[in-house]
C-alpha positions in Angstrom: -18.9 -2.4 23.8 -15.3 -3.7 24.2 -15.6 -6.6 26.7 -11.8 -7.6 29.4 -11.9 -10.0 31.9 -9.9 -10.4 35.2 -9.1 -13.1 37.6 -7.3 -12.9 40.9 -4.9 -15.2 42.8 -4.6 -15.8 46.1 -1.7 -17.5 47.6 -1.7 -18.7 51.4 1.2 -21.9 52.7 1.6 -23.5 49.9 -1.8 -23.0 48.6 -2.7 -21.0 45.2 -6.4 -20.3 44.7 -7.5 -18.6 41.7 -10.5 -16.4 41.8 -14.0 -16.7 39.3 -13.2 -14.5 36.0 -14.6 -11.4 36.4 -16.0 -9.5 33.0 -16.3 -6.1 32.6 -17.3 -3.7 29.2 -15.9 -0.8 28.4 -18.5 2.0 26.9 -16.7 3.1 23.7 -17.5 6.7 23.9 -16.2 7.3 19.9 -18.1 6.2 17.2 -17.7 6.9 13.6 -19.2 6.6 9.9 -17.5 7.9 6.3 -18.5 8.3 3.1 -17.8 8.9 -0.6 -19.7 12.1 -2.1 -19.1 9.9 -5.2 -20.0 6.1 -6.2 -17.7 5.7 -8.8 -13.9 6.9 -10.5 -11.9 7.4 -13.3 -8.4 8.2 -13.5 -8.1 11.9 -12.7 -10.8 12.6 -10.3 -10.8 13.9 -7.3 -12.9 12.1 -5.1 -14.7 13.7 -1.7 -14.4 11.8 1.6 -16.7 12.4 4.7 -15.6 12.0 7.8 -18.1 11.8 10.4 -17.4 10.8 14.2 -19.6 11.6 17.3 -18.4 11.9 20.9 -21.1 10.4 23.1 -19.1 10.7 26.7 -18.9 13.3 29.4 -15.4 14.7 28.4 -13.7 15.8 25.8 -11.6 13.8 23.8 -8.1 15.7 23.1 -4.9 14.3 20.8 -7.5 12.8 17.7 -5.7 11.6 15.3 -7.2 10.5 11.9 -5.4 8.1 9.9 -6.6 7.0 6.3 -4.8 4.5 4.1 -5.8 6.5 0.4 -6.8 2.6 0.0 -3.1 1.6 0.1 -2.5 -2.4 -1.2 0.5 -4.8 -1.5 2.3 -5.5 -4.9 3.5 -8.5 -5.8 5.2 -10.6 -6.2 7.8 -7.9 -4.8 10.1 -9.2 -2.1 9.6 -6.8 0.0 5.9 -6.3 -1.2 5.7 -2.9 -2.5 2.8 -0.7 -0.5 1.0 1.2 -3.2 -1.4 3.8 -3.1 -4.5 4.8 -4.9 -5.3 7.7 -4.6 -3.3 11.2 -3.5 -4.1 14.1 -1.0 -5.6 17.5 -2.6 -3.1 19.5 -0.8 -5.2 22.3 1.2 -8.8 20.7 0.6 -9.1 19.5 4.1 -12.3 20.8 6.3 -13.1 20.6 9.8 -16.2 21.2 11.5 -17.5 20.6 15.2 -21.0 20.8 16.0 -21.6 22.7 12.4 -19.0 25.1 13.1 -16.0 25.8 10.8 -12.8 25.3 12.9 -9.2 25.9 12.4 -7.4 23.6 9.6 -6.1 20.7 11.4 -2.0 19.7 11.3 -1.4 17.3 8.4 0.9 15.0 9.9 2.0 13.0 7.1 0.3 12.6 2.9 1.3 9.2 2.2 -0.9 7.6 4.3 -2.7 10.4 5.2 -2.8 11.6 8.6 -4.5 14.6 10.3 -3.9 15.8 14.3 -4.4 18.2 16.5 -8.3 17.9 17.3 -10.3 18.0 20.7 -13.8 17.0 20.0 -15.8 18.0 23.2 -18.1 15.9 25.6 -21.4 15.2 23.5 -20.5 16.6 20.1 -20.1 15.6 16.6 -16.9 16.2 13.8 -17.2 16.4 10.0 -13.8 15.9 8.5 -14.0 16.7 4.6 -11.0 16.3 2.6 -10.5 15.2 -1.0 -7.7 13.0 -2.6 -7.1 12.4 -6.9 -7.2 8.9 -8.3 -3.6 8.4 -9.3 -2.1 5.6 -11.8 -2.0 3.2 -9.4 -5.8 2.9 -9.0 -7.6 -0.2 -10.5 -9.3 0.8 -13.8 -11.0 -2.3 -15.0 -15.2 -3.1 -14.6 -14.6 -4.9 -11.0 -11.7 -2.2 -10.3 -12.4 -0.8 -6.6 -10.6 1.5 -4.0 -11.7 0.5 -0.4 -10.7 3.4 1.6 -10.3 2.7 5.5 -9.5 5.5 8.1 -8.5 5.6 11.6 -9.9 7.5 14.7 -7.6 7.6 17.6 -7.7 9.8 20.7 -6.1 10.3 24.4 -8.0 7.4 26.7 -9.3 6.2 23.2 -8.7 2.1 23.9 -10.6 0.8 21.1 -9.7 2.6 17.6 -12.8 3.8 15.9 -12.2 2.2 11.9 -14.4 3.6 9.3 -14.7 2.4 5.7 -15.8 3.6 2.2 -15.9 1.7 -1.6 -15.3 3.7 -4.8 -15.7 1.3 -7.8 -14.6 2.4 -11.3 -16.4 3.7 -13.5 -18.0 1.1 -16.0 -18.3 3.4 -19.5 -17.1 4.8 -22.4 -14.2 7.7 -22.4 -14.0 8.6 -25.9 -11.4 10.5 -27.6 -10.9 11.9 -31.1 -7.8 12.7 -33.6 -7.8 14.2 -36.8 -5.5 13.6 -39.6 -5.2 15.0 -43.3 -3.3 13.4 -46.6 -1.7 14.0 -48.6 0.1 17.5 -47.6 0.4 19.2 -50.0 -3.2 18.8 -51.4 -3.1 19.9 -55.6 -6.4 21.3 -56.9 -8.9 19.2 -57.9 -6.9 16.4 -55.8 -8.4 13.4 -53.7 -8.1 14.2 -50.0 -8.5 11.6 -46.6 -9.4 12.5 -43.9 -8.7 10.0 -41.1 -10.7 10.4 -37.8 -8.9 7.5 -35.0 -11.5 7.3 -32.3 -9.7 6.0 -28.9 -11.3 4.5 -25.9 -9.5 4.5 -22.3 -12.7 3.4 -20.8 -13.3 -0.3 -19.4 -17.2 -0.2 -21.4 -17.4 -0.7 -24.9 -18.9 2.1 -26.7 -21.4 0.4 -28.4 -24.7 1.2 -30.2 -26.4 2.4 -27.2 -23.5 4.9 -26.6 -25.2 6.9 -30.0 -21.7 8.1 -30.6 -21.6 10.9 -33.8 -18.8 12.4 -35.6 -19.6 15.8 -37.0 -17.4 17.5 -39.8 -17.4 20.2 -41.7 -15.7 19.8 -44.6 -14.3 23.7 -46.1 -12.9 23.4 -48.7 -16.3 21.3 -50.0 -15.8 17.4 -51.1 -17.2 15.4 -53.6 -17.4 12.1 -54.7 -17.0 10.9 -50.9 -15.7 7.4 -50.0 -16.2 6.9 -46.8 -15.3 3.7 -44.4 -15.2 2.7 -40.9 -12.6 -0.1 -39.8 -12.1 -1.0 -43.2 -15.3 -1.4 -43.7 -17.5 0.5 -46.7 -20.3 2.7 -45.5 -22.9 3.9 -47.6 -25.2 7.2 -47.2 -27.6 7.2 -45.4 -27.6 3.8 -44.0 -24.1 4.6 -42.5 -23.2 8.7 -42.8 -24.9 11.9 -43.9 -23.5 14.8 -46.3 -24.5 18.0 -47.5 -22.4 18.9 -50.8 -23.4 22.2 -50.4 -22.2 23.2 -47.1 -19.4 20.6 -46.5 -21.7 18.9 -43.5 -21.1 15.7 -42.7 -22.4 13.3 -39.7 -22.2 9.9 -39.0 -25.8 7.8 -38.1 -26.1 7.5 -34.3 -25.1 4.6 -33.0 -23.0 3.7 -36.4 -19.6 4.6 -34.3 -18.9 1.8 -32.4 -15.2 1.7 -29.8 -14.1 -1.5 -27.9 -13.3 -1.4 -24.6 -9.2 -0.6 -23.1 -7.7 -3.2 -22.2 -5.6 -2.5 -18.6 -2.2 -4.4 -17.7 -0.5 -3.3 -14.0 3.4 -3.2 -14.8 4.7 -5.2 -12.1 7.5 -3.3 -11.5 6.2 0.0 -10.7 2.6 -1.2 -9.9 1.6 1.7 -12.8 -1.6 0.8 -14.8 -0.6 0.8 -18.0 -4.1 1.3 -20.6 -4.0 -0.3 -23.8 -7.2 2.0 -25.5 -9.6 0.3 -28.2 -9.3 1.6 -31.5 -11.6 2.5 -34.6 -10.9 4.4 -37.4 -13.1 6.5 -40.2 -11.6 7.7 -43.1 -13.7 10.1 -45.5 -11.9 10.5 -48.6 -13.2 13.3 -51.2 -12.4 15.9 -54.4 -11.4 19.3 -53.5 
């Protein structure tokens, strides 16, 4: 309960008597809770927001208003500060519903921060906003990276705001990716090929071990005499790889492929994260 206070004066000759301070409460009729349908982010994904907020009073509340920041935080050390923002509207995506009941789309007001109007929530009744907004450039990517998310309820005879909050952390694992290279083009018969697999991660985890990462190949036409190395590194079969000369099947070991983490740098112009991915390479080299 929002608590004011009041005191009176009273003035009589040249006499000023003030009165005792009177407190009264105000009995916030609005209350509100949000909520992430996921924990965690990467860069890329849309991310479902909750809205939930209950009208507890007698009358209807008309002119609601809900505000949310798309976690929206200063960059410096611009002069002015730079406002940036996380995470984007899904244009179209928003849903409201009152007492269970689908209702028409409500009036996007503004995207960037994100605003919806044009709601009446009735005496002793309950709203579910659903919307869903992207994780942009601008969102923190590293292991403590977060996006605290905080909208506003508003409302006609609202006094007291109703502020709800939600934290998305980033995800902490691997995101692997794989590219495939050939030399020398032409290949003569009988000639020594290399293949060169560069193995990139953008994630903030190491891809370790436990990740049991594998590279699979088959190798048409078939190799022989196989040299194979990782980082440099000579493996040897089957402590490190497997290969079947027969089909042109090759594997690594599980756990054998090992990435290190990307490293993330926020340009501090722009506020752009800019991801430096860790690197490994395998290179198979073999007889057509």
């Amino acid at each position: 309960m929002a608590q004011f206070t009041n005191q009176a004066r009273l003035s009589y000759n040249d006499t000023v008597i003030n009165s005792n301070i009177a407190v009264g409460e105000i009995l916030e009729v609005l209350s509100g809770s949000k909520t992430a349908l996921s924990d965690n982010y990467a860069i890329g994904d849309d991310v479902t927001y909750v809205i939930s907020v209950v009208n507890s009073g007698s009358t209807a509340v008309s002119g609601i208003t809900v505000t949310d920041d798309l976690g929206a935080y200063d960059l410096g050390p611009l002069l002015p500060p730079a406002t940036l923002y996380p995470l984007t509207y899904v244009d179209g995506s928003v849903r409201l519903f009152i007492n269970g009941v689908l209702q028409p789309t409500p009036t996007v007001l503004s995207t960037t921060p994100l605003s919806f109007g044009g709601i009446t929530l009735p005496a002793n009744s309950n709203l579910i906003l659903v919307y869903e907004a992207s994780v942009n450039e601008f969102a923190p990517l590293g292991t403590d990276g977060t996006i605290v998310n905080t909208a506003t309820v508003t409302g006609t005879g609202i006094t007291t705001p109703v502020e709800v909050s939600e934290t998305v952390r980033a995800a902490a694992e691997p995101n692997l990716t794989i590219i495939k290279s050939i030399e020398p083009i032409p290949i003569a018969e009988n000639g020594r090929v290399t293949y060169t697999f560069v193995i990139q991660n953008y994630g903030n985890t190491a891809a370790d071990a436990t990740a049991n990462a594998i590279v699979e190949d088959t190798f048409d036409p078939l190799l022989s005499d196989l040299v194979v190395s990782f980082n440099g590194a000579a493996w040897t079969e089957p402590a490190n790889y497997t290969y079947n000369d027969a089909t042109g099947e090759f594997a690594t070991v599980a756990g054998q492929i090992t990435v290190p983490a990307a490293t993330y740098t926020q340009d501090p112009d722009t506020g752009v994260q800019i991801v430096t991915p860790g690197v490994s390479t395998l290179t198979v080299t073999g007889t057509i």
